[in-house]
N, CA, C and O atoms as a Tripos MOL2 file, in Angstrom:
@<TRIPOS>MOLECULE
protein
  236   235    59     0     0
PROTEIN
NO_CHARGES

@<TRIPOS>ATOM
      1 N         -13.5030   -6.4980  -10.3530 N.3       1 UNK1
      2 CA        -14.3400   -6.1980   -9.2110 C.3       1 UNK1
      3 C         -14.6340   -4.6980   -9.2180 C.2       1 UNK1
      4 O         -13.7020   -3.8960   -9.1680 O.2       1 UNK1
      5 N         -16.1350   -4.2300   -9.2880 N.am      2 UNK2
      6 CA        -16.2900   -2.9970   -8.7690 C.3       2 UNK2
      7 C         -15.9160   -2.2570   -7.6230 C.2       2 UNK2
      8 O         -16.3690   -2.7490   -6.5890 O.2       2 UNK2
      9 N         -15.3770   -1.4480   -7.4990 N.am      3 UNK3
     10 CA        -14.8090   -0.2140   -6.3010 C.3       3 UNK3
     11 C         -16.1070    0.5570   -6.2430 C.2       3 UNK3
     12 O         -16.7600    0.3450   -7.2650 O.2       3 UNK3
     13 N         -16.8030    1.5090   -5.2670 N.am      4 UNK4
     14 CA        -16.9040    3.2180   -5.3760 C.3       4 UNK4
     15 C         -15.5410    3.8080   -5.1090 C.2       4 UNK4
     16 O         -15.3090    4.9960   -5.3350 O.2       4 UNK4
     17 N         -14.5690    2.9070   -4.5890 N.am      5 UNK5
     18 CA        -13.4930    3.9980   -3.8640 C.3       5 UNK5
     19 C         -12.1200    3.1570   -4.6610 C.2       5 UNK5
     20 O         -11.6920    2.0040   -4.7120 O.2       5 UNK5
     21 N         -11.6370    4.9360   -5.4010 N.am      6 UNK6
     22 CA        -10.7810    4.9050   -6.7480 C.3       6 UNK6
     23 C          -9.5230    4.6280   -6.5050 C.2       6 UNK6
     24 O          -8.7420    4.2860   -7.3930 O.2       6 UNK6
     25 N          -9.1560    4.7710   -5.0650 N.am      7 UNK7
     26 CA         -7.4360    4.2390   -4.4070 C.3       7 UNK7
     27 C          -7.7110    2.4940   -4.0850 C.2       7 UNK7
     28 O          -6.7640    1.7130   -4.1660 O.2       7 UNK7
     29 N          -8.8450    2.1080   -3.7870 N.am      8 UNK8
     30 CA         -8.9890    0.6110   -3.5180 C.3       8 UNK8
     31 C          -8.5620   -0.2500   -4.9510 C.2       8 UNK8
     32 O          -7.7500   -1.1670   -5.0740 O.2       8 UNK8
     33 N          -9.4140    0.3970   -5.9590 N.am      9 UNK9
     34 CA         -9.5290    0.1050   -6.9070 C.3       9 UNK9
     35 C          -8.2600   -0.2070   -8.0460 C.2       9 UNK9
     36 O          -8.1290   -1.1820   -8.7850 O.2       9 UNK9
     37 N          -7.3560    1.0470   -7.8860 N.am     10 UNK10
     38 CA         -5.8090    1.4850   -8.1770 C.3      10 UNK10
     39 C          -4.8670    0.1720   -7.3140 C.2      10 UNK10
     40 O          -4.0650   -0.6220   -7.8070 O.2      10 UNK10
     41 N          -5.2440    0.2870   -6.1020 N.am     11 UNK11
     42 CA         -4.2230   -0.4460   -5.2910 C.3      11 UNK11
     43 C          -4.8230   -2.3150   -5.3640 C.2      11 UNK11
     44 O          -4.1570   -3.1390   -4.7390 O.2      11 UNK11
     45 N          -5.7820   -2.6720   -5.9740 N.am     12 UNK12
     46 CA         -6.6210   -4.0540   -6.6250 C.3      12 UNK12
     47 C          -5.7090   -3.8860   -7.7850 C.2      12 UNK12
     48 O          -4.7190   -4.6130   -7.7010 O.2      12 UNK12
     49 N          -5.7520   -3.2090   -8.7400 N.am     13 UNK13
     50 CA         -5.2780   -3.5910  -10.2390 C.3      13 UNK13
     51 C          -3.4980   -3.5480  -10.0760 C.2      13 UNK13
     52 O          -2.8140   -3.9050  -11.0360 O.2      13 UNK13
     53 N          -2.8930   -3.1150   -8.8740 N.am     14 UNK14
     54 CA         -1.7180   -2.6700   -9.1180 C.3      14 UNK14
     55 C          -0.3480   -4.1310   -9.0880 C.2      14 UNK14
     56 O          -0.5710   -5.0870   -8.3440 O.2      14 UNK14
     57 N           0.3490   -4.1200   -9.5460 N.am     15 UNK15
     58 CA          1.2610   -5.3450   -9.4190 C.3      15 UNK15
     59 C           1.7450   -5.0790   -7.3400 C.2      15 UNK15
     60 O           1.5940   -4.4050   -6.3210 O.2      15 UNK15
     61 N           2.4760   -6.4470   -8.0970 N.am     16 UNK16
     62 CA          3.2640   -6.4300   -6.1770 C.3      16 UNK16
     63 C           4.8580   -5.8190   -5.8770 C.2      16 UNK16
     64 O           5.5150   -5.7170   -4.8410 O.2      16 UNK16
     65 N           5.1560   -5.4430   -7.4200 N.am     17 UNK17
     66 CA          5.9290   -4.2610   -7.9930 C.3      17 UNK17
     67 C           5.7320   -2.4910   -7.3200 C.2      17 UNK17
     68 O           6.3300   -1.6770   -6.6170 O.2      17 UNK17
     69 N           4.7620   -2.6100   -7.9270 N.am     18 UNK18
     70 CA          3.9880   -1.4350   -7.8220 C.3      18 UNK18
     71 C           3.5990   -0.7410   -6.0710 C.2      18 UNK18
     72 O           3.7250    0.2670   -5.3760 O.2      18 UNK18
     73 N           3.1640   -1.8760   -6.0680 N.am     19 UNK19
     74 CA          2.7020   -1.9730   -4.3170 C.3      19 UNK19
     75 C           3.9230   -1.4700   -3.4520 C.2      19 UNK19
     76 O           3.8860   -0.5690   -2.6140 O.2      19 UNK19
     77 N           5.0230   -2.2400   -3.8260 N.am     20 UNK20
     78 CA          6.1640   -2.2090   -2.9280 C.3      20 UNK20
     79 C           7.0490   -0.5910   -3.6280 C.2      20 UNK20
     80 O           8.1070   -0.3560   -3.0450 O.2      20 UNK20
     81 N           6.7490    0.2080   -4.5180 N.am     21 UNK21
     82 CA          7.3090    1.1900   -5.0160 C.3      21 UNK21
     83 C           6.6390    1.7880   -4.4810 C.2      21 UNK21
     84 O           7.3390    2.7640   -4.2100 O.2      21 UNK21
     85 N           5.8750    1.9280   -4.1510 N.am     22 UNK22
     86 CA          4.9350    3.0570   -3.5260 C.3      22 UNK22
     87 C           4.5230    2.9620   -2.0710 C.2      22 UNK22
     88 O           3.8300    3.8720   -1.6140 O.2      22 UNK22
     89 N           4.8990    1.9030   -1.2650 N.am     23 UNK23
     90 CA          5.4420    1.8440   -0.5280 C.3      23 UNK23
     91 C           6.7180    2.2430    0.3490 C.2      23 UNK23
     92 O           6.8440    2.4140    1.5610 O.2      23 UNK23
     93 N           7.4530    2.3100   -0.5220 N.am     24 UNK24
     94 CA          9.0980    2.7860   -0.3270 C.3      24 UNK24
     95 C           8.6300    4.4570   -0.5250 C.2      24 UNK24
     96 O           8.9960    5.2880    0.3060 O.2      24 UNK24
     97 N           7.8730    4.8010   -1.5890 N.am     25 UNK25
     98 CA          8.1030    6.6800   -1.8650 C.3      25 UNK25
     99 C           7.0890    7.0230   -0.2740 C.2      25 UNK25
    100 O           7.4100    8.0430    0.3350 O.2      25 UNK25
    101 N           6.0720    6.2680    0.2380 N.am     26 UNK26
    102 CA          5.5040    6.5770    1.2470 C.3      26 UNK26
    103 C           6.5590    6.3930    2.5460 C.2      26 UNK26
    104 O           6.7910    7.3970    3.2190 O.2      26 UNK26
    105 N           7.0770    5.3600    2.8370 N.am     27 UNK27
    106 CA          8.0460    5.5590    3.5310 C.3      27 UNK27
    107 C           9.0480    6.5880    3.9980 C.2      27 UNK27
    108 O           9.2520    7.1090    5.0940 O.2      27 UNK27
    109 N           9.6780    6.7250    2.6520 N.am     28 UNK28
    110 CA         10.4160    7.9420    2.8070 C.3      28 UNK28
    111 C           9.9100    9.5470    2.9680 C.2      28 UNK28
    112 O          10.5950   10.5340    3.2370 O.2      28 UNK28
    113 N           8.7470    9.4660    2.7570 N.am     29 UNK29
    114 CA          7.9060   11.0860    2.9770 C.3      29 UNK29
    115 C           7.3980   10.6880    4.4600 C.2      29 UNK29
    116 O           7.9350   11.3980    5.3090 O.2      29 UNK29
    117 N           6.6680    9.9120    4.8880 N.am     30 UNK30
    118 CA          6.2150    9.8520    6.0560 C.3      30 UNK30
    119 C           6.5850    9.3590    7.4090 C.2      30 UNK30
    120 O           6.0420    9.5840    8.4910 O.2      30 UNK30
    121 N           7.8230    8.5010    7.0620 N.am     31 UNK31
    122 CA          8.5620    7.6500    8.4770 C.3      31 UNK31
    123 C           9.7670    9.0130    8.6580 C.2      31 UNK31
    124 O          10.3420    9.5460    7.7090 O.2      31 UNK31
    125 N           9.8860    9.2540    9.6280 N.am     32 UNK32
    126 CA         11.0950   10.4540    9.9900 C.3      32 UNK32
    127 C          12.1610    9.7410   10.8190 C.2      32 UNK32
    128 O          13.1080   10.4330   11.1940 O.2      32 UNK32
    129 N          12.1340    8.3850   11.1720 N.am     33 UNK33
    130 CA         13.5030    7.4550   12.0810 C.3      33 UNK33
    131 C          13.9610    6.8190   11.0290 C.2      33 UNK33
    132 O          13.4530    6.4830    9.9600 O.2      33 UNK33
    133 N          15.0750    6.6970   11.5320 N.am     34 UNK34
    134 CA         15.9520    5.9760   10.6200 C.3      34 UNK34
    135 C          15.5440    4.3000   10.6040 C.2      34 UNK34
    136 O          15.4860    3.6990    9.5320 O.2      34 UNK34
    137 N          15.3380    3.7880   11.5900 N.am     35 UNK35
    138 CA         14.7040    2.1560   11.9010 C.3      35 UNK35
    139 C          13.2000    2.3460   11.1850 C.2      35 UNK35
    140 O          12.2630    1.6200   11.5170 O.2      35 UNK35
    141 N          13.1390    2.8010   10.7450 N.am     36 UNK36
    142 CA         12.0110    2.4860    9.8200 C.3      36 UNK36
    143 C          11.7720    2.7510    8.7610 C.2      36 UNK36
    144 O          10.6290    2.7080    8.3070 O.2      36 UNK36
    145 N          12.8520    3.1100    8.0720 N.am     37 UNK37
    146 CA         12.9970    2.6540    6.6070 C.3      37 UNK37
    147 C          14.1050    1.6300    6.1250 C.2      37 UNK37
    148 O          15.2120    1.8250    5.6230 O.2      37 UNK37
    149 N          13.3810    0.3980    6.4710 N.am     38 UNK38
    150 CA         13.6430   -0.7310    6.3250 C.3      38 UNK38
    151 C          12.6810   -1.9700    5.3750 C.2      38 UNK38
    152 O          11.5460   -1.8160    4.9240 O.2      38 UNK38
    153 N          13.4340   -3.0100    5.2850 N.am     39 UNK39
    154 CA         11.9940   -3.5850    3.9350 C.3      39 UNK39
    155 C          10.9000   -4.1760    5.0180 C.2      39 UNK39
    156 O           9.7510   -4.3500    4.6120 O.2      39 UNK39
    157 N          11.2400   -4.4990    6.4360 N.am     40 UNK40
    158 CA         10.3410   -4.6980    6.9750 C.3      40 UNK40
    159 C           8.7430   -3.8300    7.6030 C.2      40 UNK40
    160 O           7.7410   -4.3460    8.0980 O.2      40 UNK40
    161 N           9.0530   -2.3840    7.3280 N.am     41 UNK41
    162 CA          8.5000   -1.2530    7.1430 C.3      41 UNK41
    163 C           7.4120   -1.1020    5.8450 C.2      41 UNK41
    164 O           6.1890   -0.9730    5.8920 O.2      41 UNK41
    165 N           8.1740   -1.1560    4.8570 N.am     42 UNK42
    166 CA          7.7770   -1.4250    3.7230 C.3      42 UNK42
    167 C           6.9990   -2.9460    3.5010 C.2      42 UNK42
    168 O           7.2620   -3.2800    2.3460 O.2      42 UNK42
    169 N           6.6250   -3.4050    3.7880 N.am     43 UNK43
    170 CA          6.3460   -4.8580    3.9970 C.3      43 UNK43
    171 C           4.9210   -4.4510    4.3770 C.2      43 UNK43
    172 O           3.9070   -4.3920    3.6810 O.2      43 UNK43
    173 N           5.1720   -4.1240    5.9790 N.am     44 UNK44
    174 CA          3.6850   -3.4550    6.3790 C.3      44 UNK44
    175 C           2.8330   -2.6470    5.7700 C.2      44 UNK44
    176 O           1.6190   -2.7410    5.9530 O.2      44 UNK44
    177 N           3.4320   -1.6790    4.9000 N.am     45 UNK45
    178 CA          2.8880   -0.6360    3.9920 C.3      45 UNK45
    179 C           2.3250   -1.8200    3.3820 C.2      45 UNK45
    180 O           1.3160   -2.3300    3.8690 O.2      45 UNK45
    181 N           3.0570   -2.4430    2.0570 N.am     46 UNK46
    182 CA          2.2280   -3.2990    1.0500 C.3      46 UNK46
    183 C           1.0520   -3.6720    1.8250 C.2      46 UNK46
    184 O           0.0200   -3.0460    1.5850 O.2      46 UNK46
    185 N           1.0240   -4.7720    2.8950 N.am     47 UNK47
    186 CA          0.1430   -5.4690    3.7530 C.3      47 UNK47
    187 C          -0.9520   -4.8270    4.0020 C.2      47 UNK47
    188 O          -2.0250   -5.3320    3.6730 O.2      47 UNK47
    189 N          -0.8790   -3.1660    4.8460 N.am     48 UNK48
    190 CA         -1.4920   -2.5090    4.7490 C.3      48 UNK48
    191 C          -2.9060   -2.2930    3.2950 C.2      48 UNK48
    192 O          -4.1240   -2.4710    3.3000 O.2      48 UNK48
    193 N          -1.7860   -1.7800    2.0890 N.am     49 UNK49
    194 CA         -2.4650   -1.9870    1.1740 C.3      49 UNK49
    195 C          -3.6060   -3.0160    0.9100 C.2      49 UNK49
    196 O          -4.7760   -2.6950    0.7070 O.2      49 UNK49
    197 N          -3.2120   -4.0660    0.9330 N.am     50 UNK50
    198 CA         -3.8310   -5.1700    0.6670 C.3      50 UNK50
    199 C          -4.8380   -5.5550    1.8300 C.2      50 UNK50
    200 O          -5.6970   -6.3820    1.5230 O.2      50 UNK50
    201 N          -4.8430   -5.1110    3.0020 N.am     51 UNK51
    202 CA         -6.2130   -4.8620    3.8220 C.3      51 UNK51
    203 C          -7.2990   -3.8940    3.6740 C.2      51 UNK51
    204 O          -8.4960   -3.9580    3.9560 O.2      51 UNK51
    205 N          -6.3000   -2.6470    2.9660 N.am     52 UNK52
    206 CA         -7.3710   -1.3510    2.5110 C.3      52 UNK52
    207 C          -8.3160   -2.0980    1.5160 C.2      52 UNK52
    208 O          -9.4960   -1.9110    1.8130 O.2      52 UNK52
    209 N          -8.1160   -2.9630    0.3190 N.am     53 UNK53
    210 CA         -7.9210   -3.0730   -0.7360 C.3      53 UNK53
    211 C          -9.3200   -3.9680   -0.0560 C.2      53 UNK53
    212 O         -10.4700   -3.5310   -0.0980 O.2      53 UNK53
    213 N          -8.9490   -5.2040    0.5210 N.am     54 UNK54
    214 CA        -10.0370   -6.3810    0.5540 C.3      54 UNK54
    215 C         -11.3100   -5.6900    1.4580 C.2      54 UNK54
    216 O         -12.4870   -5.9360    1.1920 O.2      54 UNK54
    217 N         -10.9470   -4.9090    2.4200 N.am     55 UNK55
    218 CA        -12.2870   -3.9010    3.2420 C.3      55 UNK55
    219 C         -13.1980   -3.6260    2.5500 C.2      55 UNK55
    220 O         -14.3780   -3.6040    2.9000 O.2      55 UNK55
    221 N         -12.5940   -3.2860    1.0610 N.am     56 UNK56
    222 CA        -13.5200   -2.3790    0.4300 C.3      56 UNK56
    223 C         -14.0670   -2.7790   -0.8230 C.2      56 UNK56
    224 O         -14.4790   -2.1160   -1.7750 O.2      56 UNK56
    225 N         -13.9760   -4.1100   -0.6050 N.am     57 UNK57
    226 CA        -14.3930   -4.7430   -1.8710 C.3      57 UNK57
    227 C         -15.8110   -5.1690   -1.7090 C.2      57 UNK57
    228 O         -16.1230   -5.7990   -0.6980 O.2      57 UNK57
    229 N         -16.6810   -4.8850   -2.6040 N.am     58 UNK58
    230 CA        -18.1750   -5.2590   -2.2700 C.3      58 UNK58
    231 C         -18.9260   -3.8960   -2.0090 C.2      58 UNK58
    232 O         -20.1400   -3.9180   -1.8110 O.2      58 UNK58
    233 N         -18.1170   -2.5370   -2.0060 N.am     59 UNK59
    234 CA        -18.7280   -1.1200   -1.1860 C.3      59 UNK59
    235 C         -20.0050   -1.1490   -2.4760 C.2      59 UNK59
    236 O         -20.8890   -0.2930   -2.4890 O.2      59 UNK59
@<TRIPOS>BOND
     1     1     2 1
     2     2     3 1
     3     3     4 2
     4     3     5 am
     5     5     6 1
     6     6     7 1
     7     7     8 2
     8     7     9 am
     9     9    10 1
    10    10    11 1
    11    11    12 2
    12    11    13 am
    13    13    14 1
    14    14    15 1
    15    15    16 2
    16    15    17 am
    17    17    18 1
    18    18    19 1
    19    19    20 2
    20    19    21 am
    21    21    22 1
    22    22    23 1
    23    23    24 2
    24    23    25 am
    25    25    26 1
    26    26    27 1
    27    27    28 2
    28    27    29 am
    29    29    30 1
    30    30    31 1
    31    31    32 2
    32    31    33 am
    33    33    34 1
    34    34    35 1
    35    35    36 2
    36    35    37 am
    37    37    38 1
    38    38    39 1
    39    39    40 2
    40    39    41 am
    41    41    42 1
    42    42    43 1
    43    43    44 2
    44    43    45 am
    45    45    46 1
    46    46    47 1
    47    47    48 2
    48    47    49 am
    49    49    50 1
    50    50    51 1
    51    51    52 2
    52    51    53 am
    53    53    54 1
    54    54    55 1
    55    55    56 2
    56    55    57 am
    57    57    58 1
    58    58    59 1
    59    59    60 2
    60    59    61 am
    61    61    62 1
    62    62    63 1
    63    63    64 2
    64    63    65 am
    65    65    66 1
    66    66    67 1
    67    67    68 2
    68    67    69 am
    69    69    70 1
    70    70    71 1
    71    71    72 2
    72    71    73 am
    73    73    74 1
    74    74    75 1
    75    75    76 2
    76    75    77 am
    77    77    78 1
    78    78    79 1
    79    79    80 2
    80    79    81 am
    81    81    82 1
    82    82    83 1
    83    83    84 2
    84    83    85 am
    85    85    86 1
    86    86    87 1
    87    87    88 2
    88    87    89 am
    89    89    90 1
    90    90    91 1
    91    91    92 2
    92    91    93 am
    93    93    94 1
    94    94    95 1
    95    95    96 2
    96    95    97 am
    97    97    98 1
    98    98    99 1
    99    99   100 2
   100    99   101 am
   101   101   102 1
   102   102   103 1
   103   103   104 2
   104   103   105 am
   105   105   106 1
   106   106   107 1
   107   107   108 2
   108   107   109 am
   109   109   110 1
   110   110   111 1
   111   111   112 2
   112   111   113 am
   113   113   114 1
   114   114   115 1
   115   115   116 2
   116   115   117 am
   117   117   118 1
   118   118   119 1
   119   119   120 2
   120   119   121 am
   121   121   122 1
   122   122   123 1
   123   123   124 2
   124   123   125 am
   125   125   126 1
   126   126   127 1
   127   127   128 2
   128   127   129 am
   129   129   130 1
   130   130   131 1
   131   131   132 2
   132   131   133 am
   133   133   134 1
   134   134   135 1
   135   135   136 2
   136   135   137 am
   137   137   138 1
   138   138   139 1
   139   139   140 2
   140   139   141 am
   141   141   142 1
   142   142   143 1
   143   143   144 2
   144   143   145 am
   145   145   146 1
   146   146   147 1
   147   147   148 2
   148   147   149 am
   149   149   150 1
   150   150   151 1
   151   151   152 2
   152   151   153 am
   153   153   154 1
   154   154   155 1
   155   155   156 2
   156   155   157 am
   157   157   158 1
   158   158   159 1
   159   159   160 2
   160   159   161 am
   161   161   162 1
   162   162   163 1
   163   163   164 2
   164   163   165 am
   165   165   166 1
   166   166   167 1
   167   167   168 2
   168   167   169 am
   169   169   170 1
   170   170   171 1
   171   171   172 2
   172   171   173 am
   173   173   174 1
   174   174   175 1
   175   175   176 2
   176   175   177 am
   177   177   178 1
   178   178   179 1
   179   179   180 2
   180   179   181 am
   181   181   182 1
   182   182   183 1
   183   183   184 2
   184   183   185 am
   185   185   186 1
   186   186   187 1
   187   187   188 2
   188   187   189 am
   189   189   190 1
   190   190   191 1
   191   191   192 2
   192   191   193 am
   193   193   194 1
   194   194   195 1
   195   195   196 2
   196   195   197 am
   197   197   198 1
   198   198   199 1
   199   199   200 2
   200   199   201 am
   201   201   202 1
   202   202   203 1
   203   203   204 2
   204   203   205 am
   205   205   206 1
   206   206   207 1
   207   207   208 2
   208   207   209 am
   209   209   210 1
   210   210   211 1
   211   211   212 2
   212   211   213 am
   213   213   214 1
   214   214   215 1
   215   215   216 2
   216   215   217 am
   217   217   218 1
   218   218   219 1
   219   219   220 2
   220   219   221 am
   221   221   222 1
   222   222   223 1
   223   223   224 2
   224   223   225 am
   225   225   226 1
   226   226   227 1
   227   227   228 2
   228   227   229 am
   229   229   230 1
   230   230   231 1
   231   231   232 2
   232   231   233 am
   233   233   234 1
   234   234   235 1
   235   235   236 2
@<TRIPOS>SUBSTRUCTURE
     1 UNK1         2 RESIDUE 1 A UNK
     2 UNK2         6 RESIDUE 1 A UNK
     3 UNK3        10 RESIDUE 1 A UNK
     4 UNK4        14 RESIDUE 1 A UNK
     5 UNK5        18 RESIDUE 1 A UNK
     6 UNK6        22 RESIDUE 1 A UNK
     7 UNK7        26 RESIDUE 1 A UNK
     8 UNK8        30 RESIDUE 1 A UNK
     9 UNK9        34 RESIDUE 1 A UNK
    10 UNK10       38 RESIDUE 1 A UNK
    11 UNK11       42 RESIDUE 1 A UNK
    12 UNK12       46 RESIDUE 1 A UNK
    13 UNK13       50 RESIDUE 1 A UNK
    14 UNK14       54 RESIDUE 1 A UNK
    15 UNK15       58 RESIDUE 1 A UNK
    16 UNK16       62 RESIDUE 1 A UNK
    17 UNK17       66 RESIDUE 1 A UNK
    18 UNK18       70 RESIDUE 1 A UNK
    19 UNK19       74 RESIDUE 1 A UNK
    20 UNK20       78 RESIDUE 1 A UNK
    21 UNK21       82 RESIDUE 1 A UNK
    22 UNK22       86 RESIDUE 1 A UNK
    23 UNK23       90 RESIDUE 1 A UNK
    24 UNK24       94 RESIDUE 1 A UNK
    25 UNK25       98 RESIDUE 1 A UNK
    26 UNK26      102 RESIDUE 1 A UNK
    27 UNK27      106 RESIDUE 1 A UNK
    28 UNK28      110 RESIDUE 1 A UNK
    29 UNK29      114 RESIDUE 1 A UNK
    30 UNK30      118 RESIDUE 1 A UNK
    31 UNK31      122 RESIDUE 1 A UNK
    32 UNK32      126 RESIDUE 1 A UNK
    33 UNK33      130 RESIDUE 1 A UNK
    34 UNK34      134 RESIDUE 1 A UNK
    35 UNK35      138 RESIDUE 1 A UNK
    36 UNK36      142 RESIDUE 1 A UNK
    37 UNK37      146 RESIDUE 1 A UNK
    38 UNK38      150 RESIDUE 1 A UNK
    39 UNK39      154 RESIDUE 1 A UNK
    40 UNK40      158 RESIDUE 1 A UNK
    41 UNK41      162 RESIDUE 1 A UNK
    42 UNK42      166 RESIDUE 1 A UNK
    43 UNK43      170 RESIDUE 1 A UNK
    44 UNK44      174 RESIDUE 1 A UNK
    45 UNK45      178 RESIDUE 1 A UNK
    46 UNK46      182 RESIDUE 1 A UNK
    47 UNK47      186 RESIDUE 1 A UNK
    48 UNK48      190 RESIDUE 1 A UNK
    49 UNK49      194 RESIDUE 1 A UNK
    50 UNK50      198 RESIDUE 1 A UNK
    51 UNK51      202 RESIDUE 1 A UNK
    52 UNK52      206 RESIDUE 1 A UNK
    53 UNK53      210 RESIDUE 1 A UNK
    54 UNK54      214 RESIDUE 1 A UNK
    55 UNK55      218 RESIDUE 1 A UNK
    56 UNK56      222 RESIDUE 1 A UNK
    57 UNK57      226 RESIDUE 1 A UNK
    58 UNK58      230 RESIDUE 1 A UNK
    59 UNK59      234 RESIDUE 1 A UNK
């Protein structure tokens, strides 16, 4: 699928590996409570992803 936008595109080709690793390094730079670095946290991140991802499919 064509992207214009190169993080949609990255986060389309990426495993559910991948998703959830980069998830966790975002977590830990951006959540500052302790209750939220949890896999249910991380969960939302992936999810997240995967809404950025389908928005922008068709740009």
């Amino acid at each position: 699928m064509a992207y214009s936008n190169k993080i949609a595109e990255a986060l389309d080709l990426a495993s559910e590996t991948d998703k959830a690793e980069f998830a966790h390094f975002l977590v830990g730079l951006l959540d500052t409570t302790e209750d939220s670095r949890n896999d249910a946290r991380v969960r939302e991140y992936v999810a997240a992803f995967d809404r950025f991802t389908a928005s922008k499919q068709g740009e």
